[in-house]
MMTF fields as JSON, N, C-alpha, C and O atoms, coordinates in Angstrom:
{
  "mmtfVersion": "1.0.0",
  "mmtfProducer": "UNKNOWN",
  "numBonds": 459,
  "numAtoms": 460,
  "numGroups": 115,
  "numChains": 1,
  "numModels": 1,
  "chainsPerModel": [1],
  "groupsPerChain": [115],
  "chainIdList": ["A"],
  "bondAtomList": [4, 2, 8, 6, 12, 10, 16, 14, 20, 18, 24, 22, 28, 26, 32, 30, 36, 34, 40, 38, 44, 42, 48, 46, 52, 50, 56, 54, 60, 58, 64, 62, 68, 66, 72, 70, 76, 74, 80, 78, 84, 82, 88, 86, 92, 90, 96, 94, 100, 98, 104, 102, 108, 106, 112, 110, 116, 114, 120, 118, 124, 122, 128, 126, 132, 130, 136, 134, 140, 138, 144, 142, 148, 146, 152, 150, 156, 154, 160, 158, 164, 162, 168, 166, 172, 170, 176, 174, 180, 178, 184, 182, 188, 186, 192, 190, 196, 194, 200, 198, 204, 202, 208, 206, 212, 210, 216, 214, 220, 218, 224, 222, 228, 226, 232, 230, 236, 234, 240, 238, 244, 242, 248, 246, 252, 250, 256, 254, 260, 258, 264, 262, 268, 266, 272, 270, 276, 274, 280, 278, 284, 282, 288, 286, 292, 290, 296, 294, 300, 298, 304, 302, 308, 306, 312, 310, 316, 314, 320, 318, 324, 322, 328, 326, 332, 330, 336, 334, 340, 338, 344, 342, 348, 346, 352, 350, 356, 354, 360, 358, 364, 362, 368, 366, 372, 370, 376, 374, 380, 378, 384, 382, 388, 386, 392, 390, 396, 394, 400, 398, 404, 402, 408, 406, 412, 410, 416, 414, 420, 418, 424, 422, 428, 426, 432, 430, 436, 434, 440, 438, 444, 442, 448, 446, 452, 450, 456, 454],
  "bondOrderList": [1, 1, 1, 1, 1, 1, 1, 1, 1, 1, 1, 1, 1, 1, 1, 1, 1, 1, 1, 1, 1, 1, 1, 1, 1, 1, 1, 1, 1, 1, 1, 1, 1, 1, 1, 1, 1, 1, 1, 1, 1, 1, 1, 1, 1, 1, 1, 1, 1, 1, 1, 1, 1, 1, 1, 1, 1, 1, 1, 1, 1, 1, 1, 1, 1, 1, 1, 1, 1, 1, 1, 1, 1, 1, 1, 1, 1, 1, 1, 1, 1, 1, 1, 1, 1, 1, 1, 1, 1, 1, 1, 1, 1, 1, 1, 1, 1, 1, 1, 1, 1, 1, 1, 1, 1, 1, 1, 1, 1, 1, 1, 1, 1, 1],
  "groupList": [{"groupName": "UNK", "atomNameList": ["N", "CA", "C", "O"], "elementList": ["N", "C", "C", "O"], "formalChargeList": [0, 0, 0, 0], "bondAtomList": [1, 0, 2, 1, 3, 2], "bondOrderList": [1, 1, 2], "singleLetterCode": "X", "chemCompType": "L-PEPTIDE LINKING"}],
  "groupTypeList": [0, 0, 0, 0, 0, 0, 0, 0, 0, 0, 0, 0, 0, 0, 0, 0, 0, 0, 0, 0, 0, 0, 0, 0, 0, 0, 0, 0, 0, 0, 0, 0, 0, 0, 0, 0, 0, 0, 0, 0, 0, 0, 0, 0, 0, 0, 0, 0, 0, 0, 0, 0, 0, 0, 0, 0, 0, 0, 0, 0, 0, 0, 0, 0, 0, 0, 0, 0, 0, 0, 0, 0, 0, 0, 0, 0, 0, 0, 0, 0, 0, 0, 0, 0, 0, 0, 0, 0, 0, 0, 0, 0, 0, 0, 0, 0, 0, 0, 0, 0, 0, 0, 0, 0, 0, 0, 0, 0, 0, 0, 0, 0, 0, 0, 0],
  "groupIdList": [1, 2, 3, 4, 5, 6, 7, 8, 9, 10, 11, 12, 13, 14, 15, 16, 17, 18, 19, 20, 21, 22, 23, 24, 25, 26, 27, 28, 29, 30, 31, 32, 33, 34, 35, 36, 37, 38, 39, 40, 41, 42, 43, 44, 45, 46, 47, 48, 49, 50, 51, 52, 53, 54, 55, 56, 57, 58, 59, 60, 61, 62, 63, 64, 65, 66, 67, 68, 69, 70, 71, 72, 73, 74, 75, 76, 77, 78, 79, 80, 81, 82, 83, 84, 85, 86, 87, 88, 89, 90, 91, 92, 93, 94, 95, 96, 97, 98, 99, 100, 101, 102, 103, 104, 105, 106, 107, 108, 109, 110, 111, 112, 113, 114, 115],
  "secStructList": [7, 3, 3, 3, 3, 3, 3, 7, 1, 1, 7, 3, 3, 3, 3, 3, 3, 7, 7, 7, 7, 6, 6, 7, 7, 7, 7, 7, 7, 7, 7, 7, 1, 6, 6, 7, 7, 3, 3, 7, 1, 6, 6, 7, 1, 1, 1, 7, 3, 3, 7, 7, 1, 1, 7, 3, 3, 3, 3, 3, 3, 7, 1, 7, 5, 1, 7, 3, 3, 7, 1, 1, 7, 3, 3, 3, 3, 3, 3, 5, 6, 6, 5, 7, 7, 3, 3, 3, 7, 1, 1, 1, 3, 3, 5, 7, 3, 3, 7, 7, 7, 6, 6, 3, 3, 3, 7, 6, 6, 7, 7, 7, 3, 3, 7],
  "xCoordList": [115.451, 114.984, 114.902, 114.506, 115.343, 115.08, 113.981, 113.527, 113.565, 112.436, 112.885, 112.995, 113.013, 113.17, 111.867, 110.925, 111.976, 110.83, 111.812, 112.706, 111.25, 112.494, 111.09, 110.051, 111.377, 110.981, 111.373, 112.449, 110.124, 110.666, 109.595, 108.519, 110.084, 109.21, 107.744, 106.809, 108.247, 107.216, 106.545, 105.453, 106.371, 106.087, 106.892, 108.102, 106.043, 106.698, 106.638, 105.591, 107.634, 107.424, 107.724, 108.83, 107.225, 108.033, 108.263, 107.407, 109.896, 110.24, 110.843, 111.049, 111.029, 111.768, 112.911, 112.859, 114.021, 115.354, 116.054, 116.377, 116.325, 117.12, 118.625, 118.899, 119.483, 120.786, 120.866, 120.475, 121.568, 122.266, 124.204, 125.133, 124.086, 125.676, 126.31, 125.737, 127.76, 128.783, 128.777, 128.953, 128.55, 128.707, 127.448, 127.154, 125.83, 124.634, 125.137, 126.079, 124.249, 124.054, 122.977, 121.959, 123.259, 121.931, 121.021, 121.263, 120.094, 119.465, 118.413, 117.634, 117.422, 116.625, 115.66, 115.666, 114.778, 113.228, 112.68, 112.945, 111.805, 110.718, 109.526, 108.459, 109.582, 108.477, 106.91, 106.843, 106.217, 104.952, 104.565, 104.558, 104.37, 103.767, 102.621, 101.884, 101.95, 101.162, 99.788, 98.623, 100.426, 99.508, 98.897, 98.183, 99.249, 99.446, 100.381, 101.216, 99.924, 101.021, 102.149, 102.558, 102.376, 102.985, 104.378, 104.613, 105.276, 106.338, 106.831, 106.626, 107.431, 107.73, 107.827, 108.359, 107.536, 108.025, 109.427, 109.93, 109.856, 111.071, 112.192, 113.151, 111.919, 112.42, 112.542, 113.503, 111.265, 111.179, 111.431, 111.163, 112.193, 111.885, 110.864, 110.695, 110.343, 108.812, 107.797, 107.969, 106.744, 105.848, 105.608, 106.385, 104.589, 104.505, 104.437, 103.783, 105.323, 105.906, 104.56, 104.412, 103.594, 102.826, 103.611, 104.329, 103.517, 103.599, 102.997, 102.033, 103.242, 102.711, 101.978, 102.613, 100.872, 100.813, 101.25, 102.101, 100.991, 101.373, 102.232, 102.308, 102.907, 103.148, 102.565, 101.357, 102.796, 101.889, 102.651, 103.834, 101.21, 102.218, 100.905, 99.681, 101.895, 100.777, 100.44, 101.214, 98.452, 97.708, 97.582, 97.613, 97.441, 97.128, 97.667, 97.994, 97.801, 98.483, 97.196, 97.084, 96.303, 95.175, 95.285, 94.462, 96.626, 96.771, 97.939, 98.539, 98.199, 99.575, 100.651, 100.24, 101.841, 102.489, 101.592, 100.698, 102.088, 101.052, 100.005, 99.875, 99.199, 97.352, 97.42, 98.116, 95.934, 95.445, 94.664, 93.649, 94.911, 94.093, 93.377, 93.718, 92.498, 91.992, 91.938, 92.383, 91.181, 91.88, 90.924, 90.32, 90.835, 90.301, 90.358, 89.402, 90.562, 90.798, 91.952, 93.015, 91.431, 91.903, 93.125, 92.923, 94.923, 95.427, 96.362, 96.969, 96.334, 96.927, 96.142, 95.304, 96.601, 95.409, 96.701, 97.594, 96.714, 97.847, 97.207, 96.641, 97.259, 97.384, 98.163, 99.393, 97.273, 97.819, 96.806, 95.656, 97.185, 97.014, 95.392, 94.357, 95.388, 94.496, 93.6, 92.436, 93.798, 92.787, 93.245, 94.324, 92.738, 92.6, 92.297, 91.401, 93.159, 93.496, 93.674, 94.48, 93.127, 93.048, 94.054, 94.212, 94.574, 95.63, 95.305, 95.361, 94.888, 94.1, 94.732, 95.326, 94.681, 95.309, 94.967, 93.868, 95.675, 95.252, 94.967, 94.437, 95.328, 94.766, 94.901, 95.208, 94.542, 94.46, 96.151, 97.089, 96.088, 97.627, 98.015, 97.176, 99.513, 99.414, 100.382, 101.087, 100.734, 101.22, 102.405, 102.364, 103.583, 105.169, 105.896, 106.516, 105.825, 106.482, 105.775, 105.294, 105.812, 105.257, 106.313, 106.885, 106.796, 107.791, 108.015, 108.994, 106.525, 106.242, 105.563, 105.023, 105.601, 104.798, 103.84, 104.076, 103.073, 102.034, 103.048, 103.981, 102.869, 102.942, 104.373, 105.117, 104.516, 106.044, 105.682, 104.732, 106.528, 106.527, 106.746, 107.532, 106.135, 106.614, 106.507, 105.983, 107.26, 107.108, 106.855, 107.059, 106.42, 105.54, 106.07, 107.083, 105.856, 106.612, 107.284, 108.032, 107.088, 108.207, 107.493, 106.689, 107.888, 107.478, 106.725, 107.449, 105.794, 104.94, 104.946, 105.443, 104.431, 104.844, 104.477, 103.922, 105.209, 105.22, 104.129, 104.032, 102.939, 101.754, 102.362, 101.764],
  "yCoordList": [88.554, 88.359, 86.865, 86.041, 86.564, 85.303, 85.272, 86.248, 83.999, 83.408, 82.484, 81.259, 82.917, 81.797, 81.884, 82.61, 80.838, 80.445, 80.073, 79.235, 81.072, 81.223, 80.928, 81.581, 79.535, 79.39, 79.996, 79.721, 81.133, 81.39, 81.308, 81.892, 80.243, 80.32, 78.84, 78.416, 78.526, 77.634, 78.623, 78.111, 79.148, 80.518, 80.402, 80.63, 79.941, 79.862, 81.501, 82.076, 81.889, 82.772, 83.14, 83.68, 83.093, 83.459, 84.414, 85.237, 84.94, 86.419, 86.529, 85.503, 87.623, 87.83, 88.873, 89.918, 88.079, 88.926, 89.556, 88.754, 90.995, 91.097, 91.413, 92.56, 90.804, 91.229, 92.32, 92.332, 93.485, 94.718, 94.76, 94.074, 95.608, 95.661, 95.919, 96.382, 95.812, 96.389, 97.896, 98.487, 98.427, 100.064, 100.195, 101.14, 99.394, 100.321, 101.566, 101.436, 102.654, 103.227, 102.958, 102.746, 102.957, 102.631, 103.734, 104.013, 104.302, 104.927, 105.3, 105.311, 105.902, 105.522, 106.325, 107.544, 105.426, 105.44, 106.661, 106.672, 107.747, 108.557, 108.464, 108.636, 108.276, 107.99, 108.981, 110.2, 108.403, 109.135, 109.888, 109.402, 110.601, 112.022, 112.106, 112.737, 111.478, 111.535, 110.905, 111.225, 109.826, 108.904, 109.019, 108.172, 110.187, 110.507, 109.275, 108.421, 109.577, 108.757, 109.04, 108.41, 110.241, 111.343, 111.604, 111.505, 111.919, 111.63, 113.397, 114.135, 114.017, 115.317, 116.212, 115.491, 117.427, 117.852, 118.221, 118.132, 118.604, 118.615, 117.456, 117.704, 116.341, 115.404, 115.179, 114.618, 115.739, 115.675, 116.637, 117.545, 117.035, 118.168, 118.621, 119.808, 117.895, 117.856, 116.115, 114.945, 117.117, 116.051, 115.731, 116.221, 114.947, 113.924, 112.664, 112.003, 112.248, 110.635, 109.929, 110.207, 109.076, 107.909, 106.964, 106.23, 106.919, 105.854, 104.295, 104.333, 103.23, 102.134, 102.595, 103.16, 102.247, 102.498, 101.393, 101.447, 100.248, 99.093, 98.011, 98.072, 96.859, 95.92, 95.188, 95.346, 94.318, 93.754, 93.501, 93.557, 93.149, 93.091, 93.667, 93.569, 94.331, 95.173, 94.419, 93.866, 94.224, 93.349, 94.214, 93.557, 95.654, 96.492, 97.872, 98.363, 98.61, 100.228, 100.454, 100.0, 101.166, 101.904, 102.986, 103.554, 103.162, 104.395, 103.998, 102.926, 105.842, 105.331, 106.991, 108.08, 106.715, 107.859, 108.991, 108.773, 110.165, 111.312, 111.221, 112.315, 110.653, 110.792, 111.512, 111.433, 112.722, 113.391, 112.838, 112.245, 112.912, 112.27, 113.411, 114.594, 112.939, 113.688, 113.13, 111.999, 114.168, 113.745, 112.324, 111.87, 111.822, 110.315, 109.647, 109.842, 109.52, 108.555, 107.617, 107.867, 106.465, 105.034, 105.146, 105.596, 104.658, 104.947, 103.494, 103.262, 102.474, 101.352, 100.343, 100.608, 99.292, 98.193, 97.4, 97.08, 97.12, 96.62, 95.503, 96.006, 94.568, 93.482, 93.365, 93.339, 93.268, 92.937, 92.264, 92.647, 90.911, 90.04, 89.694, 90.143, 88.899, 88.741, 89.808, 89.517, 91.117, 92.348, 93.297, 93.158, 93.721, 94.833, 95.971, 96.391, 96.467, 97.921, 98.765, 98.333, 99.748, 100.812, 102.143, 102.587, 102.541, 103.711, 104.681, 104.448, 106.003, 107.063, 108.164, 108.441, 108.891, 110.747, 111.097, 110.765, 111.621, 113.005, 114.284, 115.07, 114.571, 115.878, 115.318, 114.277, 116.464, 116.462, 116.731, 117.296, 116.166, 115.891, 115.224, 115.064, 114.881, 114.277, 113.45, 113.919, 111.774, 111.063, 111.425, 111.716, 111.5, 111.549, 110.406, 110.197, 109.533, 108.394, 107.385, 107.642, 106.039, 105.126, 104.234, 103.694, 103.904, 103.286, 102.002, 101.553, 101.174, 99.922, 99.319, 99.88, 98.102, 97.212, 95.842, 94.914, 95.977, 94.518, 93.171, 92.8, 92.665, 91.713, 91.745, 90.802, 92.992, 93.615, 93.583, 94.199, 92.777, 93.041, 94.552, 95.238, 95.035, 96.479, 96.207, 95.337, 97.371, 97.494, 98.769, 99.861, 98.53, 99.906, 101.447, 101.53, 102.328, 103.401, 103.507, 104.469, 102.361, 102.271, 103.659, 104.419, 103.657, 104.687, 104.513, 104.128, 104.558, 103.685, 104.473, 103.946, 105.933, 106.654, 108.193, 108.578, 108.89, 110.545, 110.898, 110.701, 111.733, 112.683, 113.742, 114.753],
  "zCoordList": [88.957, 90.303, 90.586, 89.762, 91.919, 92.178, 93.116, 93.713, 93.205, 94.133, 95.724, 95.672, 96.486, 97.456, 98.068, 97.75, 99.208, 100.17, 101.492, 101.61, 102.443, 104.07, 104.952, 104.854, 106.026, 106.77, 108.151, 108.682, 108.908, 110.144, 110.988, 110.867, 112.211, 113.472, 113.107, 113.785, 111.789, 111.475, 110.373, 110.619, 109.829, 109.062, 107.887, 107.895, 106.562, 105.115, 104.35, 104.049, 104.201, 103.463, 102.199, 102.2, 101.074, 99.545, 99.507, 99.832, 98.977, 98.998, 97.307, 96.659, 96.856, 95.565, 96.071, 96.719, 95.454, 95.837, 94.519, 93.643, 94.304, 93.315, 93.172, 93.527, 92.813, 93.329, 92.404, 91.237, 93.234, 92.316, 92.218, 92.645, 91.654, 91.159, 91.924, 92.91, 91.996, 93.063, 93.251, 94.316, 92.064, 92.227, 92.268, 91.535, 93.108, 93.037, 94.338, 95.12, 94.249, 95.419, 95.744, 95.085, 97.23, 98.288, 98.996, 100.17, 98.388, 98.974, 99.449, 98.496, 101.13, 101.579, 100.959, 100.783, 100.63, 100.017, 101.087, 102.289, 100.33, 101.13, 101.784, 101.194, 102.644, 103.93, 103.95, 104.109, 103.823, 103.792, 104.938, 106.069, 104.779, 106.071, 106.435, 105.677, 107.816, 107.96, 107.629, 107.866, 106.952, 106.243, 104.955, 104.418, 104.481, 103.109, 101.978, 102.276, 100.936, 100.074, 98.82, 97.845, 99.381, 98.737, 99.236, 100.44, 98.41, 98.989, 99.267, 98.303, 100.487, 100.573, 99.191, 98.346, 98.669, 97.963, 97.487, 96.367, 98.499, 98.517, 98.035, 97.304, 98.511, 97.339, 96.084, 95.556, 95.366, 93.918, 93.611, 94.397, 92.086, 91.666, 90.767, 90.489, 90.42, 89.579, 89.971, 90.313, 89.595, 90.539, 92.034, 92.853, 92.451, 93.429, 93.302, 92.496, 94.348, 94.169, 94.864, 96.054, 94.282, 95.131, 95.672, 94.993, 97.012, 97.693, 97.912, 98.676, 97.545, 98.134, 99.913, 100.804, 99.967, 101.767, 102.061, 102.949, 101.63, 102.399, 101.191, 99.964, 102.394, 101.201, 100.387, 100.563, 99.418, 98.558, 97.062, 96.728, 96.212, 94.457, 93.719, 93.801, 92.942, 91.96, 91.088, 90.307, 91.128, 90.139, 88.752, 87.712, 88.654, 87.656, 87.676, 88.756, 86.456, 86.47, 85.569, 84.43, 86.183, 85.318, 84.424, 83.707, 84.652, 83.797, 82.87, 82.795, 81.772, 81.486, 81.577, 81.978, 81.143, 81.336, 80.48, 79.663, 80.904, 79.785, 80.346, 80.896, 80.56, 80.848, 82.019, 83.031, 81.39, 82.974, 83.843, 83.477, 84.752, 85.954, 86.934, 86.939, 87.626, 88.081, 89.418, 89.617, 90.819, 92.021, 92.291, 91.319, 93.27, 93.524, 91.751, 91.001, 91.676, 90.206, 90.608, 91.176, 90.147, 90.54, 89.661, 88.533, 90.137, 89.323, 89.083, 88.037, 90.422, 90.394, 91.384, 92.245, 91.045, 92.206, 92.679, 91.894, 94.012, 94.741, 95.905, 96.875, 95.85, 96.61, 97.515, 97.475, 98.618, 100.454, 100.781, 100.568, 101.475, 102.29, 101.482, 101.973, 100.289, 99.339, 99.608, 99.335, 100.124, 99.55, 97.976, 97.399, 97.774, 96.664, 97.055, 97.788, 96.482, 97.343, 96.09, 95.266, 95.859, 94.993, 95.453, 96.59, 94.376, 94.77, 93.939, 92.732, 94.424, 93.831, 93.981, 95.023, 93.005, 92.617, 94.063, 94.507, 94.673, 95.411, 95.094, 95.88, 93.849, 92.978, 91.341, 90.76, 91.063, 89.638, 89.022, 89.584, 87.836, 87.698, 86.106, 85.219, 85.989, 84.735, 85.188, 86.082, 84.63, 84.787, 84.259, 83.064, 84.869, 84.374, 84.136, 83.093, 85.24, 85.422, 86.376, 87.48, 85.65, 86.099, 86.376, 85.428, 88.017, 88.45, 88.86, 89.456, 88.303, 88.584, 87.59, 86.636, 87.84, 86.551, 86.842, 87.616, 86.254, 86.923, 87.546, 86.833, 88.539, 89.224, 89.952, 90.222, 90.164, 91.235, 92.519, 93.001, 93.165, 94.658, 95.091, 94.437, 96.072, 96.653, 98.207, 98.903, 98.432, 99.778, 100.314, 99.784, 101.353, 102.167, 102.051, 102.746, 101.615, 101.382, 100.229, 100.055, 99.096, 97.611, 97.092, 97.631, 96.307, 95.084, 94.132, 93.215, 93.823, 92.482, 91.426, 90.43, 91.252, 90.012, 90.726, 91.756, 89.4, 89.746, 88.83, 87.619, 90.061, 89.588, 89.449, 89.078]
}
């Protein structure tokens, strides 16, 4: 990943860019329903996908793959606009996949891991 810094409007912004391969496929990320952070079922075939709600960079993963969780249980801490923002089970569940890692940029709607 690279680092730039793009000035717009008078407005500094640091972004991280990652270039992918010629043969990536491009495909659109699942949109949260309703303000939920869950990604349709129908998309997955096992599990539910957590959503980032907003943008930011992940300070912590409280959990790890395998572990049961239970519903409100804190499962990642994500940083927006110097807040701390906690990302919690919506049910009870077991960690499958954890799709992010401390200090990753995300963006609104990414995927963070499958409950």
């Amino acid at each position: 990943m690279k680092n730039y810094e793009i000035e717009i409007d008078g407005q500094v912004y640091h972004v991280k860019v990652r270039e992918l391969p010629d043969d990536a496929v491009m495909t659109e990320q699942p949109k949260a329903d309703s303000g939920r952070h869950v990604a349709d079922s129908a998309t997955q075939t096992e599990g539910k996908t957590m959503l980032a709600p907003m943008a930011g960079t992940i300070l912590r993963i409280l959990v790890k793959e395998g572990q049961r969780v239970k519903k409100g249980e804190n499962l990642i801490v994500l940083e927006a606009m110097k807040m701390e923002n906690e990302i919690v089970a919506d049910e009870d569940g077991v960690i499958s996949s954890i799709l992010v890692k401390a200090n990753d940029s995300v963006e609104s709607d990414q995927p963070l891991l499958i409950l």
